[in-house]
Structures are given as structure tokens and as C-alpha cells.
N, C-alpha and C positions, 0 to 999 in steps of 0.2 A: 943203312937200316940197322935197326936195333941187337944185340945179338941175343937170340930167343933160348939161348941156356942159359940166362943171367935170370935171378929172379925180378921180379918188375920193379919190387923195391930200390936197388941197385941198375937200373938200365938207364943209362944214357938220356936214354928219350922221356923217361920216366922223371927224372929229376929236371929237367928243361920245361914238362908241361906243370910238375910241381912247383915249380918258380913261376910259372905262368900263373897260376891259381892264386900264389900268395900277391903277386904285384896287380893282381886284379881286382882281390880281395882289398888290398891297399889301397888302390885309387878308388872303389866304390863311398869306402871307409871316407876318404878324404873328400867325395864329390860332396856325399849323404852332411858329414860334420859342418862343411861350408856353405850349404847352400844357399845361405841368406844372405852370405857374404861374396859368393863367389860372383865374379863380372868377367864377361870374355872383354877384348882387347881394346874396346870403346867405352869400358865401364859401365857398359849394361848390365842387368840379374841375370847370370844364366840360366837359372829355373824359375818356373811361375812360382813365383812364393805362397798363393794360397794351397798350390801343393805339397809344400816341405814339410809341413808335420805329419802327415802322413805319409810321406816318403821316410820320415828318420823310423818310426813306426814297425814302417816295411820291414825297411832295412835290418832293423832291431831283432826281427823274426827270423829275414833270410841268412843274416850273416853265418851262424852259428852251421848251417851247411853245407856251407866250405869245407869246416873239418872233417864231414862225414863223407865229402867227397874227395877229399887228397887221401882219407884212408881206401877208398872205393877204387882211386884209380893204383894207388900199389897193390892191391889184391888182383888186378887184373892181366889175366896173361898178355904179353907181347903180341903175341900174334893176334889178340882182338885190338887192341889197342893201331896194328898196320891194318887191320881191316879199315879200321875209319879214318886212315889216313892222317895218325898222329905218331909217327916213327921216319927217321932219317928225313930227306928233302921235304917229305910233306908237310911234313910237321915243320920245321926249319922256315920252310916259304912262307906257311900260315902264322908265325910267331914275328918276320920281319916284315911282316907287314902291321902286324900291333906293334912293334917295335917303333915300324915309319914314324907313324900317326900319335903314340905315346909322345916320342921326342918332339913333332912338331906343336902337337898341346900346349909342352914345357914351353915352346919360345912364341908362339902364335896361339893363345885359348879363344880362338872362338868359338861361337855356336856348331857354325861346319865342322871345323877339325874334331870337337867333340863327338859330334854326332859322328863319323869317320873311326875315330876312336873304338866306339861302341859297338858300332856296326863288325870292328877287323876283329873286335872281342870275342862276338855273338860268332863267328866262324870258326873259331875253335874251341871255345864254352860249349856250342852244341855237339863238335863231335866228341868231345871230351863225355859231355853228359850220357849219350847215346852209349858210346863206346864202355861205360860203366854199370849201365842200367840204371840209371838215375833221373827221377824224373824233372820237368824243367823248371821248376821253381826259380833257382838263380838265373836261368836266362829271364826267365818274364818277370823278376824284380830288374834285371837290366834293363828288359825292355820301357820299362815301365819308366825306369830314371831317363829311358831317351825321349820317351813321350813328353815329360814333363819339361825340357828343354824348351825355354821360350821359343816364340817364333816358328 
């Protein structure tokens, strides 16, 4: 567990969910750029293409977000942050499991693993978001990028 006299800027757990944020922020970045191009592992489109202009669109609005929410969550004290289960093992278990599913993307992109991907995201995007007061905009632009997943 986090030690709750450190300020949240400086806490362990703090800097883990902020790396989480930024390599989130980076694969959207990279899903949103490529979408016309990108094919899981049979060279299919991953996305329905008459969706990607307005998914770059989206994106274009939601990104700028992120900053306001990596400042949101160092403002917030430690101990809200282990109320929702985002400090030591909780947190830890919920980030190796986006971890799994990230690495297996890298060597196996399909449809599934992607969507797996999103899904391990959306489990600690939400409690990140809650745990901030933040409302969920970047989860339902996620959502929204997993909708548009062919098939």
C-alpha cells in the first residue's frame, strides 16, 4: 500500500497510474492515427472505416483530457485513491492484467485481444476517473473506439 504521508504527487502508486494514463493515452493516439491502416493478424481493417473520421474527430476533442486528468489525479489524496482500489496489489493486479493483453496485441493484433485490451483499460480508466471526480468522457471515447471494432 501507498505510504499516505507522501504527497500523491510523489507516491509510488501515483506515478504507476500516471504511466498508466500516458501509455493509454499512447496506444489511443496510435489506434485513432492508424485506423485506416491498421489490420489484425489476417489483414483485415480493424475498424469499420466509414467510422474513422469521426472517430479522429472524437479523439481530437477527447485527447487534450488526459492532461486534466494526470493533474486531477496528483491532487488527490492517497487515501481516496485506496478507496477505489488504485494503491499497492490492487492496483498492481488491475495494471498486469493491461499489461497481459497490451504485450499480447504487440505479438497477436486481433479483433479479440484488442477488444480484451480495452475492456482491462476500462477497469482502471473507470476507477481512476471516479476516484478523481472526473466525469467519463475518455472512458466513452474508449468505449466508442471498441464499438467501432469490425465484427
Amino acid at each position: 500500500m501507498s505510504n499516505v504521508d507522501q504527497p500523491a504527487n510523489e507516491d509510488p502508486d501515483v506515478t504507476a497510474l500516471t504511466e498508466f494514463l500516458d501509455r493509454t493515452e499512447q496506444l489511443l493516439n496510435h489506434l485513432v492515427a492508424q485506423a485506416e491502416t491498421l489490420s489484425d493478424a489476417l489483414g483485415q481493417p480493424i475498424f469499420i472505416q466509414e467510422l474513422v473520421p469521426e472517430m479522429k474527430l472524437a479523439w481530437n476533442s477527447a485527447k487534450p483530457r488526459f492532461d486534466t486528468l494526470r493533474d486531477r489525479l496528483k491532487a488527490t489524496p492517497v487515501t481516496r485513491l485506496d478507496e477505489y482500489g488504485l494503491t499497492g496489489s490492487e492496483r498492481s493486479f488491475k495494471q498486469k492484467i493491461v499489461n497481459y493483453w497490451s504485450k499480447l496485441w504487440g505479438k497477436l493484433p486481433t479483433i479479440d485481444v484488442l477488444r480484451r485490451l480495452l475492456d482491462a483499460i476500462d477497469n482502471l480508466l473507470k476507477s481512476i476517473l471516479s476516484a478523481v471526480g472526473l466525469g467519463d468522457a475518455l472512458e466513452e471515447f474508449k468505449e466508442g473506439l471498441k464499438h467501432a471494432i469490425r465484427g
